[in-house]
N, C-alpha and C positions, 0 to 999 in steps of 0.2 A: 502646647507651646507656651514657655515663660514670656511673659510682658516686658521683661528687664532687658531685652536687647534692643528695643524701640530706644531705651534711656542710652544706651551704651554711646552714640557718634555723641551727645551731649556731654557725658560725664568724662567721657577721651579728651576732648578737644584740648580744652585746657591743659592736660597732659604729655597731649604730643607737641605741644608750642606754638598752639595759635593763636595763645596770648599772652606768650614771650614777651617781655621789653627787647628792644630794639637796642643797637651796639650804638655808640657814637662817638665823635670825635671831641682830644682837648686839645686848643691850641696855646699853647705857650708862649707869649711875650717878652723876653730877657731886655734887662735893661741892666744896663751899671757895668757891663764888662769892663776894665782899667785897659784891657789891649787884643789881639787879633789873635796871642799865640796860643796855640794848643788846641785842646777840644773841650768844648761844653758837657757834662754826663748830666741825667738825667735818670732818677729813678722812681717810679710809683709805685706806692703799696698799699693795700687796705688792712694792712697788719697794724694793728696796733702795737704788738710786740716787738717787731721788728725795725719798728723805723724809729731814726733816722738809720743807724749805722748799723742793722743787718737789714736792709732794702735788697741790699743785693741775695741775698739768702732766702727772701720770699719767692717761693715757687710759682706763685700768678702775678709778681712785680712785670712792669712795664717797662724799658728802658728807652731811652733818644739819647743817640750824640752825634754831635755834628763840631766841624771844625770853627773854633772859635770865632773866625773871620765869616764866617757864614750862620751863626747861631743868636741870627736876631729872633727869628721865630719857628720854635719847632712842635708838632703835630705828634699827638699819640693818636691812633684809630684804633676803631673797634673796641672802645670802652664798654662794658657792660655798667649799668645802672651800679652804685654803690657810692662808699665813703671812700676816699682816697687822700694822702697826702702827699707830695713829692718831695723832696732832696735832689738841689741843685749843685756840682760841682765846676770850677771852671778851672782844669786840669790844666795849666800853663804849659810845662813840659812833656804832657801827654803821657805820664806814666803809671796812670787808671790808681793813683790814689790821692789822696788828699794830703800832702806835704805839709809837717808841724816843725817847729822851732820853739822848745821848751812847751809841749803841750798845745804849744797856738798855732792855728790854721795859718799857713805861709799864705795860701791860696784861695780865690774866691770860694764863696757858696751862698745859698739862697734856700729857701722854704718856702713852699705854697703858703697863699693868704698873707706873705710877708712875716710868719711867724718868727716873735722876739727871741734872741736869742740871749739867755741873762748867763745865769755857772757854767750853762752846759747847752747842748741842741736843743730845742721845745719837742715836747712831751707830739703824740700823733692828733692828739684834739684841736692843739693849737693850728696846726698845718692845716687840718683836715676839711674838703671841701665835701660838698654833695653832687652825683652824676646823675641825670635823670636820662631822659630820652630824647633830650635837647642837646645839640652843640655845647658846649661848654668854652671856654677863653678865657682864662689869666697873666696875671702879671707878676712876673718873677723877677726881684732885684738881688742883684748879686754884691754880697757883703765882702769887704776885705778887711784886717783888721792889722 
């Protein structure tokens, strides 16, 4: 009889997830909305590629939206541990893009961490926060320009 199966429930464990991280939630705090109409978007990604403006193209993105008038604070669940930035839209006429006039955002938006926004959107470093195994909570203000 081999020895190596006595090891075996020991060297499994860890493999079948019994020392998994645990999922958890981020709540987001909107502040600065200019009025009630439309919907709030909301997208997270741990893409650095992709964000801001193909968030929506990451296949593990997160999304939340909720109607303006109701989008003081909204909840992603079941976060998995990792780096994540979000991109905030505040969709005035609800027609799921971000309306420009001569290149310039018509319409609210915001970044995780309050990331500056200088030529262009900041880069996913700037955005980017840390998820552990704890609750998380930030605060998102929405720019208009």
């Amino acid at each position: 009889m081999k020895r190596t199966h006595f090891f075996l429930p020991l060297l499994a464990a860890p493999l079948l997830g019994a020392n998994a991280p645990a999922p958890t939630s981020i709540t987001i705090d909107i502040v600065g909305l200019r009025n009630a109409k439309g919907l709030v978007h909301l997208c997270m990604s741990g893409s650095a590629k992709l964000f801001p403006e193909g968030c929506d193209k990451d296949p593990n993105k997160r999304i939340a939206t909720a109607k303006a008038s109701e989008a003081g604070t909204l909840v992603i669940r079941d976060v998995m541990p990792g780096r994540y930035a979000i991109v905030l839209l505040h969709d005035e006429n609800s027609n799921k893009k971000m309306d420009k006039a001569l290149f310039l955002p018509k319409e609210g938006f915001g970044f995780s961490r309050d990331a500056p926004v200088k030529m262009s959107a900041p880069k996913f470093e700037a955005a980017a926060f840390e998820v552990t195994g704890a609750p998380v909570r930030i605060k998102m203000k929405v720019r208009y320009l």
